[in-house]
PDB file of N, CA, C and O in Angstrom:
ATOM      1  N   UNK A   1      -5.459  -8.579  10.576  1.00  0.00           N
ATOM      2  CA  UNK A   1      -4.963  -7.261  10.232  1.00  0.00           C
ATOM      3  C   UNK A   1      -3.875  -6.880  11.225  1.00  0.00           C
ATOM      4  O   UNK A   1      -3.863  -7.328  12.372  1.00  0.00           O
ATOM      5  N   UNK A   2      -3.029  -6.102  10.786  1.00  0.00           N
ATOM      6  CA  UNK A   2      -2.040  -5.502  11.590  1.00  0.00           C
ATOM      7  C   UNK A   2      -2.171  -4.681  12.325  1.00  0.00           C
ATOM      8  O   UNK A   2      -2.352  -3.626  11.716  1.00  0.00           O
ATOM      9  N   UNK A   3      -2.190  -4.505  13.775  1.00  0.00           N
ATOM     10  CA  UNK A   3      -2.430  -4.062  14.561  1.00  0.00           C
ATOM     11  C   UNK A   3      -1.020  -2.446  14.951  1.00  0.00           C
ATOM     12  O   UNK A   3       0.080  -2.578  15.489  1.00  0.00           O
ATOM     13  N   UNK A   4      -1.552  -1.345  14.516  1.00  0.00           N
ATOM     14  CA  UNK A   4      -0.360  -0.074  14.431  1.00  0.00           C
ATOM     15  C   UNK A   4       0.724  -0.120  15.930  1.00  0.00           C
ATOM     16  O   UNK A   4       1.912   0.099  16.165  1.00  0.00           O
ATOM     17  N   UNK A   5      -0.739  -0.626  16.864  1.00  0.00           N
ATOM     18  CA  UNK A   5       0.235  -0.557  18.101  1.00  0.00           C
ATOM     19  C   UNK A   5       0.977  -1.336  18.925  1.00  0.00           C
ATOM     20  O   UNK A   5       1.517  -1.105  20.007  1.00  0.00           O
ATOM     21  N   UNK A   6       0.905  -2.434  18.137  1.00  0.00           N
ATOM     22  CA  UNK A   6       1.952  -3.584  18.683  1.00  0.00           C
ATOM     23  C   UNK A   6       2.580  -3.984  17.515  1.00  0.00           C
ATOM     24  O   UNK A   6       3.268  -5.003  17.582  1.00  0.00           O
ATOM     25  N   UNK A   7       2.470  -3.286  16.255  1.00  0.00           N
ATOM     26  CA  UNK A   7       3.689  -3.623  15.574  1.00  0.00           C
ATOM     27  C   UNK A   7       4.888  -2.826  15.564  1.00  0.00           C
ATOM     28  O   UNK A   7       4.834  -1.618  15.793  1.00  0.00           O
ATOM     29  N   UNK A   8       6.233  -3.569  15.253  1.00  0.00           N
ATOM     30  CA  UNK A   8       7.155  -2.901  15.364  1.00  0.00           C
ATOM     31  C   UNK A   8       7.327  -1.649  14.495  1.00  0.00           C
ATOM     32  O   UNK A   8       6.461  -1.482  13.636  1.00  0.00           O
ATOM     33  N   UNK A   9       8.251  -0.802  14.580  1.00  0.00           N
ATOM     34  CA  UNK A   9       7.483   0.819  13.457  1.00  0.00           C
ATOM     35  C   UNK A   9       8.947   0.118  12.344  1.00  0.00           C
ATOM     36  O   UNK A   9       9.106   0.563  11.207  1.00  0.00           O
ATOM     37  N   UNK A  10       9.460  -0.495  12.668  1.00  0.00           N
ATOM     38  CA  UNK A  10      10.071  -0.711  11.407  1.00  0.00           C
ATOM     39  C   UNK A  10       9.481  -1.229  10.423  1.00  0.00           C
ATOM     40  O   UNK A  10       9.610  -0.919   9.238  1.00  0.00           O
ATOM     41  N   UNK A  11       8.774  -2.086  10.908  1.00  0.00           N
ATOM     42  CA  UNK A  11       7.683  -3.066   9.575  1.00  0.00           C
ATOM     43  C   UNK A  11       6.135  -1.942   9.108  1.00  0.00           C
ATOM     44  O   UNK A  11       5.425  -1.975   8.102  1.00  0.00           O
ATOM     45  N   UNK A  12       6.085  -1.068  10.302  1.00  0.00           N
ATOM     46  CA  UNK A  12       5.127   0.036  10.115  1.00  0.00           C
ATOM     47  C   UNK A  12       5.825   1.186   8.673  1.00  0.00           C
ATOM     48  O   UNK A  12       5.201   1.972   7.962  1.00  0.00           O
ATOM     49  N   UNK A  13       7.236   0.860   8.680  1.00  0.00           N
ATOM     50  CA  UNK A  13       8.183   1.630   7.742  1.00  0.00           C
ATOM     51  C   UNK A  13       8.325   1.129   6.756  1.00  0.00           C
ATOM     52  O   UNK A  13       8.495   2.039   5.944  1.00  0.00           O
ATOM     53  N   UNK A  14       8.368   0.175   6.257  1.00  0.00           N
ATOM     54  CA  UNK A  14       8.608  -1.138   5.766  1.00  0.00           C
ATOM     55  C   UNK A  14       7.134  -0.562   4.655  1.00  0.00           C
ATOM     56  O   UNK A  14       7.289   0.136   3.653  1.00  0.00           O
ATOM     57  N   UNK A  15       5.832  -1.051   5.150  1.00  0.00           N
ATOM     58  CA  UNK A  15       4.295  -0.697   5.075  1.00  0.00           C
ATOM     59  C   UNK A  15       4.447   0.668   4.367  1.00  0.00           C
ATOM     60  O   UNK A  15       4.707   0.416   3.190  1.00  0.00           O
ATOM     61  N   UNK A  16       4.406   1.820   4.538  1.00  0.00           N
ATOM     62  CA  UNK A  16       4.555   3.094   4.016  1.00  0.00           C
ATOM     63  C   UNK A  16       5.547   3.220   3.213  1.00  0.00           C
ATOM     64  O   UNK A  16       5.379   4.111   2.381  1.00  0.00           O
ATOM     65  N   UNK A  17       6.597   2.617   3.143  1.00  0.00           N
ATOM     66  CA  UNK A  17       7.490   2.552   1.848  1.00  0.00           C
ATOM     67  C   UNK A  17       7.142   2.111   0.947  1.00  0.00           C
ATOM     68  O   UNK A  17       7.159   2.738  -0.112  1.00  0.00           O
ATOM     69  N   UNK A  18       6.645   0.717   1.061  1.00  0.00           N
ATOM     70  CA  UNK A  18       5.685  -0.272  -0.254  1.00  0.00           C
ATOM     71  C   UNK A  18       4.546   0.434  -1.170  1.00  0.00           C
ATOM     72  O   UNK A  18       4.134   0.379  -2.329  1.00  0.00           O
ATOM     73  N   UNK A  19       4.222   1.286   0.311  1.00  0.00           N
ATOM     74  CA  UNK A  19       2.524   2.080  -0.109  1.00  0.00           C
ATOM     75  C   UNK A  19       3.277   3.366  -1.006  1.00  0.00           C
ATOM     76  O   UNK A  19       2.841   3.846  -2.053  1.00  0.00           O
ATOM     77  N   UNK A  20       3.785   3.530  -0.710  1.00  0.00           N
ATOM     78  CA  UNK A  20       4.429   4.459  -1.323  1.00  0.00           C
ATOM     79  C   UNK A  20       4.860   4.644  -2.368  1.00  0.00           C
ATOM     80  O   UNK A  20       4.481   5.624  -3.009  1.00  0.00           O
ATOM     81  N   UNK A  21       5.931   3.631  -2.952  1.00  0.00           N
ATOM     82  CA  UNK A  21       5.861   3.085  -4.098  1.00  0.00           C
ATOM     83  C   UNK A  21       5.135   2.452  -5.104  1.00  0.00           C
ATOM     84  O   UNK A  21       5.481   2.445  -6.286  1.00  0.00           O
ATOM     85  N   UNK A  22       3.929   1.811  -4.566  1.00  0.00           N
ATOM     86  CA  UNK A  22       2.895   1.290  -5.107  1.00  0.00           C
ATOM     87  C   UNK A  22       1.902   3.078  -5.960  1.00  0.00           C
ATOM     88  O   UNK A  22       1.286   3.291  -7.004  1.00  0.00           O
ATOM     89  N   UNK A  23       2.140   3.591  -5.214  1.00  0.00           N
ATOM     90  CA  UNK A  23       1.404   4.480  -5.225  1.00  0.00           C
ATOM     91  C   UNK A  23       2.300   5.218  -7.060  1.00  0.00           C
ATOM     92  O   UNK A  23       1.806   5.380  -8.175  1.00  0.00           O
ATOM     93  N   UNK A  24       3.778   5.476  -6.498  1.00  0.00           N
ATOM     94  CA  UNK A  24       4.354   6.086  -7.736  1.00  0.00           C
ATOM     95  C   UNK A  24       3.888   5.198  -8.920  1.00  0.00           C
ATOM     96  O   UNK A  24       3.461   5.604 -10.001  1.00  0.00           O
ATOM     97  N   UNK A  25       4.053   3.854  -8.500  1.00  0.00           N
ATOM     98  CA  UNK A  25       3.484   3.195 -10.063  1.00  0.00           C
ATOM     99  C   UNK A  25       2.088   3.092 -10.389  1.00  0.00           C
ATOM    100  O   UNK A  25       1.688   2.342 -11.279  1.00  0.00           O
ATOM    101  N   UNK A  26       1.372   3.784  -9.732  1.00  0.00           N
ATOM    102  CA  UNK A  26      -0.500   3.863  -9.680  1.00  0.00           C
ATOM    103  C   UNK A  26      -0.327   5.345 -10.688  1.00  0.00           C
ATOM    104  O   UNK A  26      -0.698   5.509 -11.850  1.00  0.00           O
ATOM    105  N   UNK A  27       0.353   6.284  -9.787  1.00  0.00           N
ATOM    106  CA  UNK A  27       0.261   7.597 -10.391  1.00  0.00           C
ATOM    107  C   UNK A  27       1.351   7.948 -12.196  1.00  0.00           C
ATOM    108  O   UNK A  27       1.072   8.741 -13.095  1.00  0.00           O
ATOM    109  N   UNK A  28       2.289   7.186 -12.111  1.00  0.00           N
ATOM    110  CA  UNK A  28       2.521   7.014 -13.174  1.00  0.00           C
ATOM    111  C   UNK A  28       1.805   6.591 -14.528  1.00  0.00           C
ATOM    112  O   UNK A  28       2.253   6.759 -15.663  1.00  0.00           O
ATOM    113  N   UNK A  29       0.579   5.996 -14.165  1.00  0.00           N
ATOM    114  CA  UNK A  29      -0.156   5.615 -15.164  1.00  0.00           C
ATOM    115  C   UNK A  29      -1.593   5.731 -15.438  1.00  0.00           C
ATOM    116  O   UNK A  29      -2.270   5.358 -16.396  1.00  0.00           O
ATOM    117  N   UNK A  30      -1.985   6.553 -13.982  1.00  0.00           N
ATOM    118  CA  UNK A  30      -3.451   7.392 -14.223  1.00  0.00           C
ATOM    119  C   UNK A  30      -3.749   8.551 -14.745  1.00  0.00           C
ATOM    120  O   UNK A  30      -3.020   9.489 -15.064  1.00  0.00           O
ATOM    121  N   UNK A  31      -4.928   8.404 -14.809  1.00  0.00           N
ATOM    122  CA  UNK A  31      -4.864  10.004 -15.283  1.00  0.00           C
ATOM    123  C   UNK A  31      -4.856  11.426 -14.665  1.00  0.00           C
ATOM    124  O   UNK A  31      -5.237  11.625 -13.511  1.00  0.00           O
ATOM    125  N   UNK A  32      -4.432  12.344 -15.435  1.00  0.00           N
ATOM    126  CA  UNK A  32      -4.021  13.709 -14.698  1.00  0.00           C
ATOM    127  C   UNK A  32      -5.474  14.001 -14.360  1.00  0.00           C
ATOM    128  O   UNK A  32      -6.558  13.659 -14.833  1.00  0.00           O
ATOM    129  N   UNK A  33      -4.954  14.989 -13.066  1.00  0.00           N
ATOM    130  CA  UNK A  33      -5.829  15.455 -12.540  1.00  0.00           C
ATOM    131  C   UNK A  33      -6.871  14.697 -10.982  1.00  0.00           C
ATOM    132  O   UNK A  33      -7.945  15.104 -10.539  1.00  0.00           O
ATOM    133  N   UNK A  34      -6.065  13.592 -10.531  1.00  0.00           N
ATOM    134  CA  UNK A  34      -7.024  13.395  -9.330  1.00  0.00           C
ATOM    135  C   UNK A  34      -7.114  13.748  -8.752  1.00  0.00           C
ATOM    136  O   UNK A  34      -6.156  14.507  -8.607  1.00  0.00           O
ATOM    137  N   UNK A  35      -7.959  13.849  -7.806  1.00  0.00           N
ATOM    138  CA  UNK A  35      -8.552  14.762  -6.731  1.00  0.00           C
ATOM    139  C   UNK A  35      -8.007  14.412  -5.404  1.00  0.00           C
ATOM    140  O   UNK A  35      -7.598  13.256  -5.301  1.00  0.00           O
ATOM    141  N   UNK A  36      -7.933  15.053  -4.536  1.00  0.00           N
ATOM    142  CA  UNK A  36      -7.150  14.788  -3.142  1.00  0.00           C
ATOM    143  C   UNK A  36      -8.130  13.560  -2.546  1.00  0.00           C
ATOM    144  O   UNK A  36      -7.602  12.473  -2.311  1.00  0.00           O
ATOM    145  N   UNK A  37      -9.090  13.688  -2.386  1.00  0.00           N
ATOM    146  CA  UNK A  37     -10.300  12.689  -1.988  1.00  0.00           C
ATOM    147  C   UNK A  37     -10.483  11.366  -2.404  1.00  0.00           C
ATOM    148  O   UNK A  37     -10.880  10.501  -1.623  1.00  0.00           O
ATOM    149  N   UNK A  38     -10.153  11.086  -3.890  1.00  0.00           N
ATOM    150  CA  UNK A  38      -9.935   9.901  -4.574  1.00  0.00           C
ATOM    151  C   UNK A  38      -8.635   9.817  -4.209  1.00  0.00           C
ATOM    152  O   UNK A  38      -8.769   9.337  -3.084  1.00  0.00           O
ATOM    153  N   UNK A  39      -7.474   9.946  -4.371  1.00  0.00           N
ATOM    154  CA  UNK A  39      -6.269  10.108  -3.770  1.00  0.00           C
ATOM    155  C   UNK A  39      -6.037   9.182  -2.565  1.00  0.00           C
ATOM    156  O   UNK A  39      -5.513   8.080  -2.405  1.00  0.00           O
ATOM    157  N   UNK A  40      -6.709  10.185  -1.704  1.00  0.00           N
ATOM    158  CA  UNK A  40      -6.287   9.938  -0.185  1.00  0.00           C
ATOM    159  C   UNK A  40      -7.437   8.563  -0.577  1.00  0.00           C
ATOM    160  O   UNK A  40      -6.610   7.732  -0.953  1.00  0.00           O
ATOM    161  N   UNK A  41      -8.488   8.029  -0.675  1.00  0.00           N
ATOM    162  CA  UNK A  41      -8.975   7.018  -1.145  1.00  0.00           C
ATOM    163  C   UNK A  41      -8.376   5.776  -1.331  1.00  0.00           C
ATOM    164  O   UNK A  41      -8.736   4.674  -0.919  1.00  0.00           O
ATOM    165  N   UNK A  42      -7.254   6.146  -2.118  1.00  0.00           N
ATOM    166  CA  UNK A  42      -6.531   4.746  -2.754  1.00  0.00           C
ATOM    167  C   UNK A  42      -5.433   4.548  -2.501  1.00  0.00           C
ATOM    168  O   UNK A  42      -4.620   3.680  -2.822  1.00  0.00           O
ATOM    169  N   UNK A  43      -5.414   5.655  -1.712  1.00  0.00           N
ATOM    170  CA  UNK A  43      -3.970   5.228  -0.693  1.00  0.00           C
ATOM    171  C   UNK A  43      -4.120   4.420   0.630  1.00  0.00           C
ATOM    172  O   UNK A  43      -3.233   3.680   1.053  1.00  0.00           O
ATOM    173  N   UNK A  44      -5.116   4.589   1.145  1.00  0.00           N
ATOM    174  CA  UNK A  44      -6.139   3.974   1.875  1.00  0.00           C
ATOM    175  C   UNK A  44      -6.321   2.329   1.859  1.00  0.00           C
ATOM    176  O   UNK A  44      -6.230   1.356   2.608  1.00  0.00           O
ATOM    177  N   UNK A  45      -6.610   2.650   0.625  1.00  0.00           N
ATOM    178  CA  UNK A  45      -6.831   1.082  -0.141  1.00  0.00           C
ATOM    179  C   UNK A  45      -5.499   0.114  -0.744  1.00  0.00           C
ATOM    180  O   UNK A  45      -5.658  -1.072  -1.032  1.00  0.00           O
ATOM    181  N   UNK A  46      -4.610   0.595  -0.834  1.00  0.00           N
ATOM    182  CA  UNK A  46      -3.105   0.223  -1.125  1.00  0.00           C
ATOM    183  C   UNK A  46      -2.217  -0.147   0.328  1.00  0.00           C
ATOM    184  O   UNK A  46      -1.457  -1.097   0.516  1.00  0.00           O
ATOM    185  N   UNK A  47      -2.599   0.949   1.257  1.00  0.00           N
ATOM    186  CA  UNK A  47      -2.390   0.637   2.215  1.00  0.00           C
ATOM    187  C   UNK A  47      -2.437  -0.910   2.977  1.00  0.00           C
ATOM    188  O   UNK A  47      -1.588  -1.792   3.107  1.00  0.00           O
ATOM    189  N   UNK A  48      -4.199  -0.747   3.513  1.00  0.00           N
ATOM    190  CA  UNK A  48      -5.089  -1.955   3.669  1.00  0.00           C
ATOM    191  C   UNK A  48      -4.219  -3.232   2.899  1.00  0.00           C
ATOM    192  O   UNK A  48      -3.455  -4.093   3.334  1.00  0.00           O
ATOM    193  N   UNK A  49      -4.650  -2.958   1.765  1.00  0.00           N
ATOM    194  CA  UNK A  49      -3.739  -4.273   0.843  1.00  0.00           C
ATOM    195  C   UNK A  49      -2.473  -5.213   1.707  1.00  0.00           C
ATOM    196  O   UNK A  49      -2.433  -6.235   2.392  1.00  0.00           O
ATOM    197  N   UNK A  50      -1.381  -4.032   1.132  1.00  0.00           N
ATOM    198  CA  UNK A  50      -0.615  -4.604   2.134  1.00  0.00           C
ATOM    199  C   UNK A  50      -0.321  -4.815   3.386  1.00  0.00           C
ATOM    200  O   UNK A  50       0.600  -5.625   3.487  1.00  0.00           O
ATOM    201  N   UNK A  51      -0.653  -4.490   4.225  1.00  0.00           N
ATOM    202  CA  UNK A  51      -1.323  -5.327   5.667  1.00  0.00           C
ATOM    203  C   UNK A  51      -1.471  -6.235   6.027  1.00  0.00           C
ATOM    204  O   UNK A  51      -0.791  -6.946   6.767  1.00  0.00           O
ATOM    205  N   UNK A  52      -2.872  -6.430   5.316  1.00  0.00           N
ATOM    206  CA  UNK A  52      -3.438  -7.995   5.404  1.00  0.00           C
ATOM    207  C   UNK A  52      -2.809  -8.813   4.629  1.00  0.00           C
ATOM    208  O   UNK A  52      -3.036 -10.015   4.773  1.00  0.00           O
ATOM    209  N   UNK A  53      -1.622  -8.254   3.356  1.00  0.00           N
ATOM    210  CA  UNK A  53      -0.338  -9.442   2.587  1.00  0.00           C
ATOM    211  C   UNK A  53       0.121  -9.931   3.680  1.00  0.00           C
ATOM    212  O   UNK A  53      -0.096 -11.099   4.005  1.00  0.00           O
ATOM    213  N   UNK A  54       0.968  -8.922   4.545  1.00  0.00           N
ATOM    214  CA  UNK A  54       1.276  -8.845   5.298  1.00  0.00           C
ATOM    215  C   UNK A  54       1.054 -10.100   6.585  1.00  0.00           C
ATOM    216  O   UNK A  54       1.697 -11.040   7.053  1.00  0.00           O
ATOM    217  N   UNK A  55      -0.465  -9.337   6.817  1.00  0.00           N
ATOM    218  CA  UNK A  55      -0.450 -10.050   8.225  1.00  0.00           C
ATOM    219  C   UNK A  55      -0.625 -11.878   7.839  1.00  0.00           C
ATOM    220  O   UNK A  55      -0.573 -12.805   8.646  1.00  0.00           O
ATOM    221  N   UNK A  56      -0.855 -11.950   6.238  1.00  0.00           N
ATOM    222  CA  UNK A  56      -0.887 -13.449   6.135  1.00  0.00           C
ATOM    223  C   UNK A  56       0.039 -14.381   5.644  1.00  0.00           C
ATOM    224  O   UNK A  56       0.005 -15.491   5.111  1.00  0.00           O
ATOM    225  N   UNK A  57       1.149 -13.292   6.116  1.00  0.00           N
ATOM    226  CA  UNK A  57       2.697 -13.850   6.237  1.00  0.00           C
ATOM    227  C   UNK A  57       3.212 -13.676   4.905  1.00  0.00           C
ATOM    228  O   UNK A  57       3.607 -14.786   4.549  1.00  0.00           O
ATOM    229  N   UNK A  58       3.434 -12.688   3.837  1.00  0.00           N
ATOM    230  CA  UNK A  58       3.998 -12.464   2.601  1.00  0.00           C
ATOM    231  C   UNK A  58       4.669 -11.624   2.878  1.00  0.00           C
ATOM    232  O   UNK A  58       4.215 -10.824   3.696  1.00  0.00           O
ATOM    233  N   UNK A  59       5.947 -11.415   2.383  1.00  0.00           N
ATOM    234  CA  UNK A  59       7.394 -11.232   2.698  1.00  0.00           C
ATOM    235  C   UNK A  59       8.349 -10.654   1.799  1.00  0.00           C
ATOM    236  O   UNK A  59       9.305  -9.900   1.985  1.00  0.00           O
ATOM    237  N   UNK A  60       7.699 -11.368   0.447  1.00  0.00           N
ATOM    238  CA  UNK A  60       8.134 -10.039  -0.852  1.00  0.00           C
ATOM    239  C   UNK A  60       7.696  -9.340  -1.223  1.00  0.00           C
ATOM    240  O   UNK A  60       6.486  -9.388  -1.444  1.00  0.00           O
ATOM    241  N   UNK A  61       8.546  -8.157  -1.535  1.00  0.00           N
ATOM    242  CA  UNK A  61       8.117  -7.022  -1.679  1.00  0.00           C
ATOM    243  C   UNK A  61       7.600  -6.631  -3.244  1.00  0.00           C
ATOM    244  O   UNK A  61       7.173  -5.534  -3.605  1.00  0.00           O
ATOM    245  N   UNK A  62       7.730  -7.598  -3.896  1.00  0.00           N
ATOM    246  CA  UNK A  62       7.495  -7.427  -5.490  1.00  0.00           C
ATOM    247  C   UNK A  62       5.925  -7.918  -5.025  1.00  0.00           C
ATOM    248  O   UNK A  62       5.027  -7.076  -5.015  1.00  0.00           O
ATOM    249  N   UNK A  63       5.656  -9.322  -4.643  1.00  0.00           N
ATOM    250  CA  UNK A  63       4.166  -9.517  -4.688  1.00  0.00           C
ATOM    251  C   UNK A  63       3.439  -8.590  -3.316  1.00  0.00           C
ATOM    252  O   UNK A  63       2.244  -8.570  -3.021  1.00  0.00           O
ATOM    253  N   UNK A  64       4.080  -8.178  -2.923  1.00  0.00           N
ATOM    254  CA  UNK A  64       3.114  -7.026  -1.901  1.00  0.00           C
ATOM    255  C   UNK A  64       2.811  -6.023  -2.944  1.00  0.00           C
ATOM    256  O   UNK A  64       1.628  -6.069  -3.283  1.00  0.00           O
ATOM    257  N   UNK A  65       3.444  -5.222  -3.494  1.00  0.00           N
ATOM    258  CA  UNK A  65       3.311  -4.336  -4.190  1.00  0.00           C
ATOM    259  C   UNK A  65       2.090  -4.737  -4.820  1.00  0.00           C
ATOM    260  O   UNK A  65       1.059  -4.179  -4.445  1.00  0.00           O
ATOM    261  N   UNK A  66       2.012  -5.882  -5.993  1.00  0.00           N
ATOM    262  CA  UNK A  66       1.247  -6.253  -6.283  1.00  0.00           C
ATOM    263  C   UNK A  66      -0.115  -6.442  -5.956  1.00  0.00           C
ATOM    264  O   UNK A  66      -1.118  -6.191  -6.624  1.00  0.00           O
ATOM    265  N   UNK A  67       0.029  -7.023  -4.585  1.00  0.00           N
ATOM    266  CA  UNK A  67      -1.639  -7.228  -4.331  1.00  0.00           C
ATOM    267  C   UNK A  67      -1.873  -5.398  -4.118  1.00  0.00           C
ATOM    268  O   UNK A  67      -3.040  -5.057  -4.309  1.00  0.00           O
ATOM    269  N   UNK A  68      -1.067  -4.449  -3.816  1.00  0.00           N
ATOM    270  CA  UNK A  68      -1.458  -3.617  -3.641  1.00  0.00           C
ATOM    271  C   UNK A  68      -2.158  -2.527  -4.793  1.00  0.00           C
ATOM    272  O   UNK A  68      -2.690  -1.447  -4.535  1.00  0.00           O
ATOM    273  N   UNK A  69      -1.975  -3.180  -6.162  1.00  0.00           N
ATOM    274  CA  UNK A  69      -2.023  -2.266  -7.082  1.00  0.00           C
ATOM    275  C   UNK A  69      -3.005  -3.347  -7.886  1.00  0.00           C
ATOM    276  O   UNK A  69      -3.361  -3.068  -9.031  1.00  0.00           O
ATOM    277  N   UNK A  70      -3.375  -4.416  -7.341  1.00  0.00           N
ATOM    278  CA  UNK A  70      -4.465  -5.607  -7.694  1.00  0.00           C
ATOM    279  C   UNK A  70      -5.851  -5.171  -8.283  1.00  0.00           C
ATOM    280  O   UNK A  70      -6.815  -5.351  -7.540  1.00  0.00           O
ATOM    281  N   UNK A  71      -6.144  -4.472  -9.852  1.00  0.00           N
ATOM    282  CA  UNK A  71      -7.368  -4.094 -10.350  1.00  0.00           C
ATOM    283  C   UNK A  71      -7.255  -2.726 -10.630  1.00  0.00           C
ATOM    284  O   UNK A  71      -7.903  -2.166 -11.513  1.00  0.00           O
ATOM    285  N   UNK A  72      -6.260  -2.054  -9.726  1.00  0.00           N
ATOM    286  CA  UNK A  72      -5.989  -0.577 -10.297  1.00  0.00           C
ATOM    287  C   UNK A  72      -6.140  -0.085 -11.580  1.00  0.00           C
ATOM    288  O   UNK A  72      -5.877   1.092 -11.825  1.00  0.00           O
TER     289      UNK A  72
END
């Protein structure tokens, strides 16, 4: 796993952009109405995702996304 404090904050930027986007194409296609709790939940979990893509050396950003939105 990626460690917040010895990674560089660009790739920490990098991470929250992906999640981020992963996220618009999660919310684009769920349903209305989630709750902040489930929310903050699966952002959590999208997060995580890409990380550990990440920390096991994956580099595109199309299959990061992916594992991040993996069963959604």
């Amino acid at each position: 796993m990626i460690n917040r404090m010895t990674t560089p904050p660009r790739i920490m930027s990098e991470i929250r952009a992906l999640s981020d986007e992963a996220w618009a194409e999660f919310a684009a296609s769920a349903p209305e109405g989630i709750d902040y709790v489930a929310e903050a939940s699966l952002r959590g979990l999208m997060v995580a995702r890409i990380r550990r893509a990440v920390a096991r050396g994956e580099a595109d950003r199309g299959a990061l996304r992916e594992s991040a939105l993996n069963g959604l």
